[in-house]
N, C-alpha and C positions, 0 to 999 in steps of 0.2 A: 515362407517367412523366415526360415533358419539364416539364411545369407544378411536380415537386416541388423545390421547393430542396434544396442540398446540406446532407447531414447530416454531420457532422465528427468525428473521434474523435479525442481525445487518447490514444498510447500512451506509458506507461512506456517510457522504452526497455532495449533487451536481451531475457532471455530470456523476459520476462514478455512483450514484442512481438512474439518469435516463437511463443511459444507461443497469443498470441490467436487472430493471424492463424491458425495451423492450424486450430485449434476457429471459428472463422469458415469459412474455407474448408470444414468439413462441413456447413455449412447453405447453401453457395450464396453464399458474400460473397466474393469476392476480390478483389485487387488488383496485378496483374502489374507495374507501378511499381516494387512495392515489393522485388521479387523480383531488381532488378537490384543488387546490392553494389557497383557502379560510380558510381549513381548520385548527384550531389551535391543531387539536389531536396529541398527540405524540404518539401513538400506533396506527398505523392501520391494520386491521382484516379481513380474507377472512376466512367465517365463513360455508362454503363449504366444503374448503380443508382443514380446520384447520390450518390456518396459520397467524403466527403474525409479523409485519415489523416496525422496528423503524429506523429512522436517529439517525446517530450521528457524533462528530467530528472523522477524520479518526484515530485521535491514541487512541482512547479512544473504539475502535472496537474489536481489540483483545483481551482489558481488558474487555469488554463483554464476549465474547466467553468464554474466559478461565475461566473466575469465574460462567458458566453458565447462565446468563443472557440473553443471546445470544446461542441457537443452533447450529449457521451458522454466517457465519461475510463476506462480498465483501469489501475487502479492497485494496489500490494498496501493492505490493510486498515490495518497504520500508519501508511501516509503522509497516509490519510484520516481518522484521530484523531488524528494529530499537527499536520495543518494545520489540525484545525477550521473547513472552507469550509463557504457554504452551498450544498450540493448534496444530491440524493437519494442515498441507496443501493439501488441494484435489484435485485443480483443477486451472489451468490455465487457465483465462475466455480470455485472447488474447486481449483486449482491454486496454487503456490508457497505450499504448505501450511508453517508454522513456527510460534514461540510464542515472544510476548513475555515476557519471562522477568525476574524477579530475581535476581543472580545474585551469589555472592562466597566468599569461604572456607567451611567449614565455621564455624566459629568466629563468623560475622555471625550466623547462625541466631536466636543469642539477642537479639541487638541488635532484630531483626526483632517477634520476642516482648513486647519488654515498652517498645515502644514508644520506645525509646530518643531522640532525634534523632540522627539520626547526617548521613551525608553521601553524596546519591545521584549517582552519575556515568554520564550516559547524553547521546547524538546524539536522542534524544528528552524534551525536558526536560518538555514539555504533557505527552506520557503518562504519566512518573515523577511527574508534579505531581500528576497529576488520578486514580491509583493511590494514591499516600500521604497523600493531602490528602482526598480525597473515600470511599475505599474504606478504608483503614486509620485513619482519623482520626490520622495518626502525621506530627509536623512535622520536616521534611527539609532539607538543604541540598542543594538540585539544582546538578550544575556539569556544563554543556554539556560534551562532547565532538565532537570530530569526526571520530579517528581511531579505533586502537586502543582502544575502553574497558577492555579484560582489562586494564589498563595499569592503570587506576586503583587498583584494591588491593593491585596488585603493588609501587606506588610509594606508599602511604597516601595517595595526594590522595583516593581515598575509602573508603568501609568497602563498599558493593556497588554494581551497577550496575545499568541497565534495560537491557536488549537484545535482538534477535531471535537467539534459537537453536532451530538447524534440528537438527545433531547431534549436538550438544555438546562435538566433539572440540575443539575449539578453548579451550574451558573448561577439561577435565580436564587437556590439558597443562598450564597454569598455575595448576594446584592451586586451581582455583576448579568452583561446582556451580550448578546450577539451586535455590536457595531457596525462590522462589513462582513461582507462572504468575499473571501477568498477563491475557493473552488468547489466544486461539487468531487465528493471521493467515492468510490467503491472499489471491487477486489477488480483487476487486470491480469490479463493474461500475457507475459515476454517473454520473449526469445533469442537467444545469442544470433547477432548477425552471420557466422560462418556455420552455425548448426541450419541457420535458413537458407543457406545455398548450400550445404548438403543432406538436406532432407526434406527439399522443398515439398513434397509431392504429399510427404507422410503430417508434414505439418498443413499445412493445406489444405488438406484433409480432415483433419483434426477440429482448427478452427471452423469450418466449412459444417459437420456435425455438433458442434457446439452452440454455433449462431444458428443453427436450425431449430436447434433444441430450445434455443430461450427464446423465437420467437415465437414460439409454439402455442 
């Protein structure tokens, strides 16, 4: 194994990082590095397997990947239709399961209907684009958010929003609902397209003990 160069993983970080690493560690991958909460490294190294793992923020994962930096990326499902890199997608890891949602009073429902334009407020403007523009044929004004979106129709800056909800409670306190589903999300597994024709074999492999493990 001394001849393979190091393969590098970009993680999401949080709990989407810890929860890899466990589901890693059932197939034999770990990384004792990463295990120390003291540590100030930003690269840690399993110098065994040849392997290299860094954090980082989730949108800034697939721009890993894609420009090579990254071999492999675990990031959740929106961040990688929201950034639209070029990279593969390999695998479904089934965890940090939620759904991107439309979402706003009762009252928007009809707005939604008959195609209104109205005014969509979401941290993800590409997804709410490429939802009412490609999927609804329905023309929108998208406005960036980056905090609070429930904020939006509570304050009219807009009539609904795009966003991830997991349980909704956060909705119903402020008298707003799930309208449509968008998509179904959870974490993903990418890959730089020129890291996968040259490491076919070790990636491959990888996925291949991974889907095994979560059908398990």
């Amino acid at each position: 194994m001394s001849d393979y160069r190091y393969l590098t993983f970009a993680l999401g970080k949080g709990r989407l990082a810890n929860k890899t690493m466990e589901l890693f560690e059932e197939i034999g991958i770990t990384c004792e590095e990463m295990k120390d909460k003291n540590s100030r490294k930003l690269i840690f190294v399993n110098e065994e397997l040849k392997l290299r793992f860094f954090l980082s923020k989730g949108p800034d994962v697939p721009t890993y990947v894609e420009y090579g930096a990254a071999d492999i990326g675990i990031v959740g499902r929106d961040t990688i239709l929201e950034e639209n890199r070029n990279v593969y997608e390999m695998l479904d890891l089934g965890y940090g399961k939620c759904r991107m949602c439309v979402c706003g009073p009762a009252s928007a429902r009809e707005l939604l209907l008959h195609h209104e334009r109205i005014r969509v407020a979401s941290k993800y403007p590409n997804i709410a684009r490429d939802y009412f523009y490609d999927k609804k044929h329905q023309t929108v004004d998208i406005i960036k958010l980056n905090g609070s979106v429930e904020l939006g129709p509570l304050v009219e800056l807009s009539d609904v929003i795009v966003d991830i909800v997991e349980t909704g409670s956060t909705l119903k306190e402020n008298g707003l609902e799930v309208l449509e589903e968008v998509c179904p999300l959870s974490a993903r597994m990418i890959v730089n397209p020129v890291s996968m024709q040259m490491e076919t074999e070790r990636i491959k492999d990888l996925v291949n003990r991974l889907r095994g493990r979560l059908s398990s």
